[in-house]
ChimeraX commands (.cxc) that place a marker at each C-alpha (Angstrom):
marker #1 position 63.25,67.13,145.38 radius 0.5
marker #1 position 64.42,70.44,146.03 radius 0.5
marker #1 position 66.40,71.04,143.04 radius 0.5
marker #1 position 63.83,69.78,141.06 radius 0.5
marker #1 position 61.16,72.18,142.77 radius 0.5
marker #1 position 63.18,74.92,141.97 radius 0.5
marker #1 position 63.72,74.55,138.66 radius 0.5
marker #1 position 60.18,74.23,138.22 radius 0.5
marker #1 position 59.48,77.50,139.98 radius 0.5
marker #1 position 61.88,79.16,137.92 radius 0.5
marker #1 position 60.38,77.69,134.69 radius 0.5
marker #1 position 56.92,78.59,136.12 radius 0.5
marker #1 position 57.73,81.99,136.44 radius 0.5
marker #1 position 58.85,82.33,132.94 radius 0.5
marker #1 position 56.33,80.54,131.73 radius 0.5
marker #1 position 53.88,82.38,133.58 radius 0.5
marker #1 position 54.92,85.92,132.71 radius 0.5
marker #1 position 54.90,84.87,129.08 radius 0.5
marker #1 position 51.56,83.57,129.48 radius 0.5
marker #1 position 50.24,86.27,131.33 radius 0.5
marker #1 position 51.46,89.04,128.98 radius 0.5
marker #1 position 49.90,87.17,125.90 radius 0.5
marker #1 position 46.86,86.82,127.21 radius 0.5
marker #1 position 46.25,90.60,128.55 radius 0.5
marker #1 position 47.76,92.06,125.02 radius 0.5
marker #1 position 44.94,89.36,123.06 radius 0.5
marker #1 position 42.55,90.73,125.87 radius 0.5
marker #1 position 43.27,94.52,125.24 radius 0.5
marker #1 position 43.68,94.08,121.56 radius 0.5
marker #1 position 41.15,96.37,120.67 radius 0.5
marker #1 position 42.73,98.69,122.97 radius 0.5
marker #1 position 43.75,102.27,121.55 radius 0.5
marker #1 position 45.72,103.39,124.08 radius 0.5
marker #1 position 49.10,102.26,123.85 radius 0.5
marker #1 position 50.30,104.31,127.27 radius 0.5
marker #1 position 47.77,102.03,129.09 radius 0.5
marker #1 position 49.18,99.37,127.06 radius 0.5
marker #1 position 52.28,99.76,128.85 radius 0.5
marker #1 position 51.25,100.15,132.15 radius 0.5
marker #1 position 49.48,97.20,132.26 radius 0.5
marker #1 position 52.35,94.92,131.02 radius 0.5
marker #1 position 54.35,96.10,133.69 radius 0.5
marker #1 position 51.73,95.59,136.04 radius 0.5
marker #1 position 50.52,92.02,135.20 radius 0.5
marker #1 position 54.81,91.22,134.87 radius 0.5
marker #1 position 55.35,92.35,138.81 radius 0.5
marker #1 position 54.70,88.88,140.49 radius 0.5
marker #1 position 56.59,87.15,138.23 radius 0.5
marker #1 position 59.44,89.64,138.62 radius 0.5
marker #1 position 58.89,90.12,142.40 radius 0.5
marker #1 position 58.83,85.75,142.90 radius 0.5
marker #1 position 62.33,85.49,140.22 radius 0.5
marker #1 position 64.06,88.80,142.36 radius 0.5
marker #1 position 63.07,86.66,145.60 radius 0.5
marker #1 position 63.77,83.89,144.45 radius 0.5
marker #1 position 67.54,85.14,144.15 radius 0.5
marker #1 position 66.97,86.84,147.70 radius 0.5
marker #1 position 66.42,83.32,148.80 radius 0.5
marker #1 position 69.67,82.06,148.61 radius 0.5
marker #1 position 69.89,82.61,152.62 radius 0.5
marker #1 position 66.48,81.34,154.13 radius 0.5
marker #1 position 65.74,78.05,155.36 radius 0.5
marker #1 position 64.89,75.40,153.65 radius 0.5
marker #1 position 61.19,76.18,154.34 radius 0.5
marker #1 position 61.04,79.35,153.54 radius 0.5
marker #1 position 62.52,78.84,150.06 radius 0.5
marker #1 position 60.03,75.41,148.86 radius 0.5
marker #1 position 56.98,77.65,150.50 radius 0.5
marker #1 position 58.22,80.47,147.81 radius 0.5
marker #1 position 59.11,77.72,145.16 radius 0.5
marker #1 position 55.18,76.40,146.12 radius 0.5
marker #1 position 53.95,80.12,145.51 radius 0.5
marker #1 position 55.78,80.21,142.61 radius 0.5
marker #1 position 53.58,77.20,140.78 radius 0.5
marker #1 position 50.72,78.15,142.48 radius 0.5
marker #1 position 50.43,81.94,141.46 radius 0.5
marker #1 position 51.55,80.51,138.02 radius 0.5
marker #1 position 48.63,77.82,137.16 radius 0.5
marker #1 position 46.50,80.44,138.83 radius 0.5
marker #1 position 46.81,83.41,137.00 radius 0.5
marker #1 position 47.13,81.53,133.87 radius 0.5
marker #1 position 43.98,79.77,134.92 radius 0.5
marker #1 position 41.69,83.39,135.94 radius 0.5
marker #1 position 43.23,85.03,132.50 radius 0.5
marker #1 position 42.33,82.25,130.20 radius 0.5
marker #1 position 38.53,82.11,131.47 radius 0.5
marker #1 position 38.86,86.40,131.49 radius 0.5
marker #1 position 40.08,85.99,127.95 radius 0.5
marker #1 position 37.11,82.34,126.96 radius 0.5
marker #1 position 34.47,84.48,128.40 radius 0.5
marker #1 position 35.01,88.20,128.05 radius 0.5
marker #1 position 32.46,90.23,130.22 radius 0.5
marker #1 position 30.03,92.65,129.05 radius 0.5
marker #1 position 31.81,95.48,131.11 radius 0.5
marker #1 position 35.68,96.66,130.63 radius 0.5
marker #1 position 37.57,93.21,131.49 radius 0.5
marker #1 position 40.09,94.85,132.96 radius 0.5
marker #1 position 39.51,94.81,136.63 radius 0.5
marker #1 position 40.45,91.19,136.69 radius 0.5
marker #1 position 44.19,92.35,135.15 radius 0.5
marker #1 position 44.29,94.69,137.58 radius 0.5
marker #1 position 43.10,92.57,140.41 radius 0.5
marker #1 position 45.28,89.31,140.05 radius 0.5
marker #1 position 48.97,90.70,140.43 radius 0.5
marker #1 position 47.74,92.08,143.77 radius 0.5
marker #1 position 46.06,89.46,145.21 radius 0.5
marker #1 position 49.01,87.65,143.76 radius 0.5
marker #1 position 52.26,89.79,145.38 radius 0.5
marker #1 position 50.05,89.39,148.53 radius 0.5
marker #1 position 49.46,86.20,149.08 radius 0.5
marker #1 position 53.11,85.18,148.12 radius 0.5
marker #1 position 54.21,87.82,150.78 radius 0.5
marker #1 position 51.92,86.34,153.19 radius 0.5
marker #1 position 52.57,82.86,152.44 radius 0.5
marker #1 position 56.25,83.24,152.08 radius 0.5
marker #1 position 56.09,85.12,155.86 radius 0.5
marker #1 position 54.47,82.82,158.13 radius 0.5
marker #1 position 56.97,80.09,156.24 radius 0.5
marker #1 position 59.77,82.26,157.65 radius 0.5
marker #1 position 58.35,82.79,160.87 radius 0.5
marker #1 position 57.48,79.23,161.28 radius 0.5
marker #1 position 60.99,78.30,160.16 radius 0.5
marker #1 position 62.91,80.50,162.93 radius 0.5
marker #1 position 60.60,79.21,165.42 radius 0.5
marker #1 position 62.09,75.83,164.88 radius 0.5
marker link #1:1,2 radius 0.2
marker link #1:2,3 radius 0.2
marker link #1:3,4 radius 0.2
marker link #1:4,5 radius 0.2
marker link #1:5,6 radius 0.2
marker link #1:6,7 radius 0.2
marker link #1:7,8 radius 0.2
marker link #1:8,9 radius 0.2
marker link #1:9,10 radius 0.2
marker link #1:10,11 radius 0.2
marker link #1:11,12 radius 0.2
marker link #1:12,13 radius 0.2
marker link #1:13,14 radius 0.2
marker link #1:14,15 radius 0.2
marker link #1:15,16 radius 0.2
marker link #1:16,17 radius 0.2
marker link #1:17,18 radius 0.2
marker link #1:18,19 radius 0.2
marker link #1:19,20 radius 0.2
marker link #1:20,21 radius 0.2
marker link #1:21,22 radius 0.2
marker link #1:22,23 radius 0.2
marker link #1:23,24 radius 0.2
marker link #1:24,25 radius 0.2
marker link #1:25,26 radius 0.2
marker link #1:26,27 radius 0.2
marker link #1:27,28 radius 0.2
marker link #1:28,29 radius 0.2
marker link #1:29,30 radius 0.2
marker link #1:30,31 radius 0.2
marker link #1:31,32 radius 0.2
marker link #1:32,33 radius 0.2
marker link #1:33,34 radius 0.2
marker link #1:34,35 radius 0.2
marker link #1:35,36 radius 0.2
marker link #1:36,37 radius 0.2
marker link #1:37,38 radius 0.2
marker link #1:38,39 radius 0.2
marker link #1:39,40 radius 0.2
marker link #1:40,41 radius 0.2
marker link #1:41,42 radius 0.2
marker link #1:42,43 radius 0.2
marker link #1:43,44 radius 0.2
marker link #1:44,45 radius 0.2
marker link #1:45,46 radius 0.2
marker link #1:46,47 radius 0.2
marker link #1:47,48 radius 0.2
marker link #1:48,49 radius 0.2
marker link #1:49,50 radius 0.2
marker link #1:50,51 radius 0.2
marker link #1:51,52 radius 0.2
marker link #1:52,53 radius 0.2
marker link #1:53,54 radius 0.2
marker link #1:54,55 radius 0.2
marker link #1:55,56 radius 0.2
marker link #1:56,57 radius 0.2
marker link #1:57,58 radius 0.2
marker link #1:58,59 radius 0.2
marker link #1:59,60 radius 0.2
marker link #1:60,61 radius 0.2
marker link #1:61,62 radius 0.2
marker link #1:62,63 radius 0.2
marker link #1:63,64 radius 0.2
marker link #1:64,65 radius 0.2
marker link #1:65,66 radius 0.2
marker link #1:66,67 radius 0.2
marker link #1:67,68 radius 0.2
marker link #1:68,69 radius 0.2
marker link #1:69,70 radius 0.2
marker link #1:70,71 radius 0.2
marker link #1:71,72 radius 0.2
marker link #1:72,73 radius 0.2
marker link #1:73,74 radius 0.2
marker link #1:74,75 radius 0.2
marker link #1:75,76 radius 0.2
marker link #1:76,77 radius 0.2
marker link #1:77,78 radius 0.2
marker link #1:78,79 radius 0.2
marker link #1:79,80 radius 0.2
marker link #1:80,81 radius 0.2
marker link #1:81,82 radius 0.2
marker link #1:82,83 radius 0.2
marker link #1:83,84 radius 0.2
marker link #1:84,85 radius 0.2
marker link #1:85,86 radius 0.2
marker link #1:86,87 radius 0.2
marker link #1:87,88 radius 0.2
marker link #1:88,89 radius 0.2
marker link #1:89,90 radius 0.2
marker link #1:90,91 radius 0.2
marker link #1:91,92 radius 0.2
marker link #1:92,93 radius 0.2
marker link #1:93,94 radius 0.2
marker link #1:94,95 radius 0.2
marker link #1:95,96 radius 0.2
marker link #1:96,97 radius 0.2
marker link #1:97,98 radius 0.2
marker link #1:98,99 radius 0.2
marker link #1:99,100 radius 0.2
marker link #1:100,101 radius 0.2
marker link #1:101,102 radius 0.2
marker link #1:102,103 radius 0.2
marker link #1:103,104 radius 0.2
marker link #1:104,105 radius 0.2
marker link #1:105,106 radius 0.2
marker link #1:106,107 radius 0.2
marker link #1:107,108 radius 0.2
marker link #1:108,109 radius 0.2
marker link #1:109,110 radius 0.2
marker link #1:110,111 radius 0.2
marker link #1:111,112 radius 0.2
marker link #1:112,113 radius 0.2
marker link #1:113,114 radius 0.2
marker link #1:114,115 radius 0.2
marker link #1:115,116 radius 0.2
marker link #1:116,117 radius 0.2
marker link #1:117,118 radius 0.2
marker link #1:118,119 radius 0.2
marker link #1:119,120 radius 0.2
marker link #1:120,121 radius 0.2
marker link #1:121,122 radius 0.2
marker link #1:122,123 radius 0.2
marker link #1:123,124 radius 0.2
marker link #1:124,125 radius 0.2
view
């Protein structure tokens, strides 16, 4: 089961950065600014960086600390795809960008969170 939850995290994390990037460039399409452009790839790419560089960084923890980042993993995945798809199905009236601005953060943090009470929880037993 492990092995197999970890190669779907790393899959999910491809799959999700790919996603993720498509659907904030066919979001911003109309966008002029290509230095914003930028920004925000790197931006919406930093939890799916942050969970593959940790993922390597995991090599170390316990066993529970790695499937409760593997779990992130899927979960940040399928949810960001999930909030950019309806962002992208139902644009707001307003700028849409506060909701590609948003997600990564809410996503690094509760992955960080998540991934630390694991690793707590793990040296406590």
């Amino acid at each position: 089961m492990s092995n197999r939850l970890h190669s779907s995290a790393r899959v999910a994390a491809v799959v999700g950065a790919v996603g993720s990037m498509a659907l904030m460039l066919y979001a911003g399409r109309a966008n002029q600014h290509i230095l914003v452009t930028v920004l925000f790839v790197f931006w919406v790419l930093a939890p799916f960086v942050a969970l593959a560089w940790a993922d390597r960084m995991s090599v170390r923890w316990s066993v529970v600390t790695r499937t409760a980042l593997h779990w992130m993993t899927l979960a940040i995945t399928v949810g960001s795809l999930a909030i950019y798809v309806l962002r992208v199905l139902r644009p707001p009236r307003t700028t849409g960008a506060f909701v590609f601005v948003a997600v990564p953060v809410a996503s690094c943090l509760l992955a960080a969170i998540v991934v630390a009470i694991a690793a707590l929880l793990s040296r406590r037993a």
